[in-house]
GUKEKE-649131 format. One record per residue (C-alpha): x, y, z; residue in one letter; chain. Coordinates in Angstrom, 3 decimals. Layout:
R          x          y          z   resn   chain
R          X          Y          Z      A       A
...
This chain:
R          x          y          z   resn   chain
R    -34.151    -40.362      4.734      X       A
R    -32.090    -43.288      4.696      X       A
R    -32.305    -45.634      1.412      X       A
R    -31.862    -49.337      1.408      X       A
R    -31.403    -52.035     -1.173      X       A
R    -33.032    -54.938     -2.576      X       A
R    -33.300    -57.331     -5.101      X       A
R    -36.840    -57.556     -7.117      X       A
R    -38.464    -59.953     -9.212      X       A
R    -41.649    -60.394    -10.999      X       A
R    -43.860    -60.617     -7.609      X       A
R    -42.494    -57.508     -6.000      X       A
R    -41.873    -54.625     -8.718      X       A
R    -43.467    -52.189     -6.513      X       A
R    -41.494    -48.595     -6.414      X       A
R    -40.469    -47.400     -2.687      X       A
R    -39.616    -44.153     -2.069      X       A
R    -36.852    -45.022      0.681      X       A
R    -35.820    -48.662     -1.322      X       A
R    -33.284    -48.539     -4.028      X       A
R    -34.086    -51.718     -6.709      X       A
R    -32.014    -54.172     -7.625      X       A
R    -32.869    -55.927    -10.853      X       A
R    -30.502    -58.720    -11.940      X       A
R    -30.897    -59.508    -15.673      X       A
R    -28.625    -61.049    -18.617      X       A
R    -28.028    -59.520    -21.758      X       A
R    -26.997    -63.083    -22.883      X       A
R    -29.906    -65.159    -21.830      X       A
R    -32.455    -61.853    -21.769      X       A
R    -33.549    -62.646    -18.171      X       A
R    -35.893    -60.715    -16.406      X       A
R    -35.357    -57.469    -19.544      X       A
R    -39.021    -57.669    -19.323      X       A
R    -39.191    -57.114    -15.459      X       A
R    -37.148    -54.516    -15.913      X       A
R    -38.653    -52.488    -18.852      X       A
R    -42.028    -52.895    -16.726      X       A
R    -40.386    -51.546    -13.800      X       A
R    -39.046    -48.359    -15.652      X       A
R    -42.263    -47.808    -17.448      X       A
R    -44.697    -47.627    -14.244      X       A
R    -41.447    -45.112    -12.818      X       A
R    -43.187    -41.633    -12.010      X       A
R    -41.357    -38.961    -14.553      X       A
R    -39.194    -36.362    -13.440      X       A
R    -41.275    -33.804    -16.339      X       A
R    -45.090    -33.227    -16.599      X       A
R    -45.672    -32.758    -19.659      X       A
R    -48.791    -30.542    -21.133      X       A
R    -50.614    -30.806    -24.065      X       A
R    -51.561    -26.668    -24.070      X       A
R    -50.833    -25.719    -27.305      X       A
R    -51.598    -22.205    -26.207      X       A
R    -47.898    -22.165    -23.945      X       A
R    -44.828    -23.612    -26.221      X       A
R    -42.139    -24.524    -23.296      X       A
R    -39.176    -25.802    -24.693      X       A
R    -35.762    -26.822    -22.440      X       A
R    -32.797    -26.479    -24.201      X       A
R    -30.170    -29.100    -22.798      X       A
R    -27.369    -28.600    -25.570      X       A
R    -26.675    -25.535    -28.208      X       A
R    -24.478    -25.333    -31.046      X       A
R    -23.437    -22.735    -33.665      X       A
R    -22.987    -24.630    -37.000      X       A
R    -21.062    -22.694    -39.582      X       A
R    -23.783    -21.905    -42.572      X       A
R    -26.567    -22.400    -40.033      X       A
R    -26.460    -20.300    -37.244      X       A
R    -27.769    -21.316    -33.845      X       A
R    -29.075    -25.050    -33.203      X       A
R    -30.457    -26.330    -29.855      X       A
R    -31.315    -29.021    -28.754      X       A
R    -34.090    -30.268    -25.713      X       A
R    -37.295    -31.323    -24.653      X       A
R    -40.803    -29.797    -25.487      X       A
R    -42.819    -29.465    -22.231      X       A
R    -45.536    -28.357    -23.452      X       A
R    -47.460    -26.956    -26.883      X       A
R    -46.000    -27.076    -30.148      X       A
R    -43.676    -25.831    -32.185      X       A
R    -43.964    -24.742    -35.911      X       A
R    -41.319    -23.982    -38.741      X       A
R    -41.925    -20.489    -38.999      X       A
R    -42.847    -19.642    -35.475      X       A
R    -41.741    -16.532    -33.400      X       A
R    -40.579    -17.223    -29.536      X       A
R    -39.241    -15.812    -27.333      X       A
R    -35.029    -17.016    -25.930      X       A
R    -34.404    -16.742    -22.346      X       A
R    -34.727    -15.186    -19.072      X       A
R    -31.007    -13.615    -19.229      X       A
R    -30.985    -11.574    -16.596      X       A
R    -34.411    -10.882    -16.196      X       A
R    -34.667    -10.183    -20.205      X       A
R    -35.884    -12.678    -23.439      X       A
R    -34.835    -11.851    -26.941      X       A
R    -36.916    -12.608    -30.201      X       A
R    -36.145    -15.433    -32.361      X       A
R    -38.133    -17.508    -35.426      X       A
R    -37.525    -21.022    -35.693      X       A
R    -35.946    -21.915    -38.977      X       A
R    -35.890    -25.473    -39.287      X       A
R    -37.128    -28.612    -36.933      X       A
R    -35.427    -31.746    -36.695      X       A
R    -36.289    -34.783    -34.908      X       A
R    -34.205    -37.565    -32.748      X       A
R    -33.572    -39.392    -35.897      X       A
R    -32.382    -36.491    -37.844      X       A
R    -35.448    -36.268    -39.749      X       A
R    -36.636    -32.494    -40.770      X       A
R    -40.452    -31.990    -39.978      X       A
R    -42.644    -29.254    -39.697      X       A
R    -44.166    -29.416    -35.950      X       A
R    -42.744    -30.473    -33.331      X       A
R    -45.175    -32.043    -30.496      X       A
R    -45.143    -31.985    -26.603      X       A
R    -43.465    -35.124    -24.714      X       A
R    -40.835    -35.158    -27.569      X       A
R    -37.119    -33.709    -27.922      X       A
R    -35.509    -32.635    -31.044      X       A
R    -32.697    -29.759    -32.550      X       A
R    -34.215    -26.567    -33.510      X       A
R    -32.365    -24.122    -35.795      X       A
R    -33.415    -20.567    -35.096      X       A
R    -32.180    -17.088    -35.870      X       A
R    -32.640    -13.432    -34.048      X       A
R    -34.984    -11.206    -34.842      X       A
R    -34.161     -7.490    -34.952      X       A
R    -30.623     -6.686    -33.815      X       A
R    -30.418     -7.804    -30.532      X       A
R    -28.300    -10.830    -30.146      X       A
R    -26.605    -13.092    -27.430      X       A
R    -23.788    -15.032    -27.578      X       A
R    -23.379    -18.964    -27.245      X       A
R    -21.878    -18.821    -23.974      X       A
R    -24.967    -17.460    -22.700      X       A
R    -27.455    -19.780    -24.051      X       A
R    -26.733    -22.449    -21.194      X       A
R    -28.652    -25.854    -20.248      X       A
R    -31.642    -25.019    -18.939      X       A
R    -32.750    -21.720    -20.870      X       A
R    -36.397    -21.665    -22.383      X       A
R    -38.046    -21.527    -25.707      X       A
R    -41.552    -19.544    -24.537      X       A
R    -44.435    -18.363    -26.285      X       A
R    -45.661    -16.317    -23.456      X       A
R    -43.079    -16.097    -20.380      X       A
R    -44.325    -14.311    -17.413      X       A
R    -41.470    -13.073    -15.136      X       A
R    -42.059    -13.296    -11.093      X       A
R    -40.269    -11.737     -8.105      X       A
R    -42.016    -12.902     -5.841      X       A
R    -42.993    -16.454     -4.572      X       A
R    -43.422    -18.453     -1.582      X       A
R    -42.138    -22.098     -0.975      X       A
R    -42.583    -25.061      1.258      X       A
R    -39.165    -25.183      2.836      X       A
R    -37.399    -27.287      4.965      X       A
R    -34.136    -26.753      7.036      X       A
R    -31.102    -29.454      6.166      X       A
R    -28.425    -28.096      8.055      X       A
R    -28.565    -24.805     10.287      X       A
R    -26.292    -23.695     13.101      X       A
R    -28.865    -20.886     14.805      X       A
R    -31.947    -20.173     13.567      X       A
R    -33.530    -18.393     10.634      X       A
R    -35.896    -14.721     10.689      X       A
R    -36.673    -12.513      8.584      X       A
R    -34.713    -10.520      6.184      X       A
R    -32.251    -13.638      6.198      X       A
R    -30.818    -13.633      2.191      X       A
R    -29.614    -17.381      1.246      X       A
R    -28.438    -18.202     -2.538      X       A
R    -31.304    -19.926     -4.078      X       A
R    -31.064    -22.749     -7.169      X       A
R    -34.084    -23.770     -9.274      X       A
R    -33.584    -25.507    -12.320      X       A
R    -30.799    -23.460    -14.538      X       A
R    -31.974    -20.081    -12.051      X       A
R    -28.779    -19.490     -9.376      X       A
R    -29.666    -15.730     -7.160      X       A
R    -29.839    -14.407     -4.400      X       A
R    -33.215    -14.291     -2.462      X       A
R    -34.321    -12.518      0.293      X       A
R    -36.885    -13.869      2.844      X       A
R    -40.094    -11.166      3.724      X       A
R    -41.770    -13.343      5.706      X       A
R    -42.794    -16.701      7.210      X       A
R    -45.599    -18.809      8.740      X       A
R    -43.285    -18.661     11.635      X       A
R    -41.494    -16.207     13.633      X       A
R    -38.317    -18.357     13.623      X       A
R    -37.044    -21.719     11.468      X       A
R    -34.548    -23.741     12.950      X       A
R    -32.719    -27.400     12.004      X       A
R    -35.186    -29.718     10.300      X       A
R    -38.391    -27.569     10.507      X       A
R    -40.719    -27.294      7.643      X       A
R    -42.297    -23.638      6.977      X       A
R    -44.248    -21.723      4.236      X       A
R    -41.324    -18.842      3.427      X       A
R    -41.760    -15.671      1.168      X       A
R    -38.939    -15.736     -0.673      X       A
R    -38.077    -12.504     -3.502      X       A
R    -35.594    -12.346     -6.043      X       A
R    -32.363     -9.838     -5.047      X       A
R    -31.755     -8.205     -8.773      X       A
R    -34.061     -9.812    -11.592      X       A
R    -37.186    -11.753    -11.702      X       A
R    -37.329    -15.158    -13.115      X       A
R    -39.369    -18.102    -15.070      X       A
R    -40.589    -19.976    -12.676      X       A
R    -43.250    -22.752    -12.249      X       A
R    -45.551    -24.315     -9.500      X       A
R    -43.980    -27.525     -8.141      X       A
R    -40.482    -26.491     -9.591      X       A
R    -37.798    -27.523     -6.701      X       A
R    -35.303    -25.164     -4.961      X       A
R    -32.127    -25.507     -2.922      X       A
R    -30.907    -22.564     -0.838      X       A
R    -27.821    -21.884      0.594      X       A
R    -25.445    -19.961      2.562      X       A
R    -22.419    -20.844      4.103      X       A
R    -23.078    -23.984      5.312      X       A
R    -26.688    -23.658      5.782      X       A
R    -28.484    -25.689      3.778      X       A
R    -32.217    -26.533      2.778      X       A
R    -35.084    -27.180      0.178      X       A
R    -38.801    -26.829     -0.520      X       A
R    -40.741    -26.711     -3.458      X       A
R    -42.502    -23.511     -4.852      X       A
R    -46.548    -23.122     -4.060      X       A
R    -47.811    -19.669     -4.934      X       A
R    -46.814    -16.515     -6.937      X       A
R    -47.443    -13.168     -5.858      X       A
C-alpha cells in the first residue's frame, strides 16, 4: 500500500492505516503536546499483553554479564509474573531451553522489588541451574524467559506473495523470520495448488531442523532469492 502524509489537529486525530501523521508542536510554547500525547495514547500497541499468571513470557531485548553478578537481562514481561526466587526456563537455542532461577528483580528506575508484573520491563539477574550453561553471545534480543514453553514444528500461516518470478507448489523451502526465529521452512501443503505474485493463501509451513516458540498472530517474512512474502501464523498442528 502506498502511505501519504498529513498534518492533524485537534478535530482530526483519527489513526489511518495508509496516512502517515503529521503533528506540529513547540517545545517552547507547548503547542498542541496535548494533541499529540492523545494521539499516541489511542495508538494500537505493537504487544498484547496478558494478565495469565499461569504463563510467565518475558522478552529479553538487552543482556549483560556484570562481574560479581553473573547474567542480567533486560526486557518486557508479556505476560504473568515474575518472582525473586522463581525457576524458568532460557531459550529456544536450537530447539533446546536451559534452567535458570531468578536472583534478583529490578525495575526501570533501578529499584530492587520482589515481583515483577505483566505490561512492565525491568533487568533480571539470574543464574543456571545444574551444569548446563550458555554463553552471552547466545542469549540474543529476542530470546524468552518461559514458565511453560511448548515447542512446534508445524504451523500454518496466512501468506501473501510480495515479489515472485514463477509460481510457488509444494515442497518449495523459503527462509522464514519470526520475531528473533531465522530457519528454513518447508511448505507441505496449501489451500491452493499453485501461489503466484500478490496472491493470498493458507500455507503449511514446517520447520527444516528444530522446532520453535511460536505464537498465534506472531508475523513472518519468508524468503528466497529474491522471492519475497509475509503472512501471519493461524493454527498449530
Amino acid at each position: 500500500a502506498l502511505f501519504k502524509t498529513r498534518i492533524v489537529s485537534e478535530d482530526s486525530l483519527e489513526i489511518s492505516e495508509t496516512c502517515i501523521p503529521l503533528i506540529k508542536v513547540s517545545s517552547v510554547t507547548g503547542e498542541n503536546i496535548d494533541n499529540l500525547r492523545h494521539f499516541i495514547s489511542n495508538m494500537k500497541p505493537i504487544l498484547t499483553f496478558k494478565k495469565d499468571v499461569s504463563m510467565v513470557h518475558f522478552i529479553i531485548e538487552s543482556v549483560y554479564i556484570i562481574k560479581g553478578i553473573g547474567f542480567v537481562v533486560s526486557g518486557i514481561l508479556k505476560s504473568g509474573t515474575i518472582n525473586t526466587g522463581d525457576s524458568l526456563l532460557i531459550g529456544p537455542f536450537f530447539g533446546r531451553y536451559y534452567n535458570v532461577q531468578i536472583k534478583s528483580i529490578h525495575n526501570n528506575f533501578r529499584e530492587s522489588i520482589e515481583t515483577l508484573h505483566y505490561s512492565n520491563s525491568g533487568c533480571i539477574n539470574f543464574k543456571f541451574k545444574g551444569k548446563n550453561t550458555v554463553k552471552r553471545s547466545m542469549i540474543r534480543k529476542g530470546v524468552k524467559l518461559l514458565s511453560s514453553p511448548i515447542l512446534y514444528r508445524d504451523f500454518k500461516a496466512s501468506v501473501k506473495i510480495l515479489h515472485h518470478h514463477t509460481s510457488i507448489h509444494k515442497g518449495y523451502k523459503p527462509f522464514i523470520h519470526c520475531n528473533n526465529i531465522s530457519q528454513s521452512c518447508k511448505i507441505i501443503g496449501m489451500d491452493k495448488e499453485i501461489l503466484r505474485l500478490h496472491e493470498k493463501a493458507i500455507v503449511h509451513f514446517r520447520f527444516e531442523y528444530y522446532p520453535e516458540f511460536i505464537e498465534i498472530g506472531d508475523k513472518i517474512i519468508f524468503r528466497e532469492g529474491r522471492t519475497k512474502g509475509v503472512g501471519e501464523i493461524i493454527e498449530f498442528l
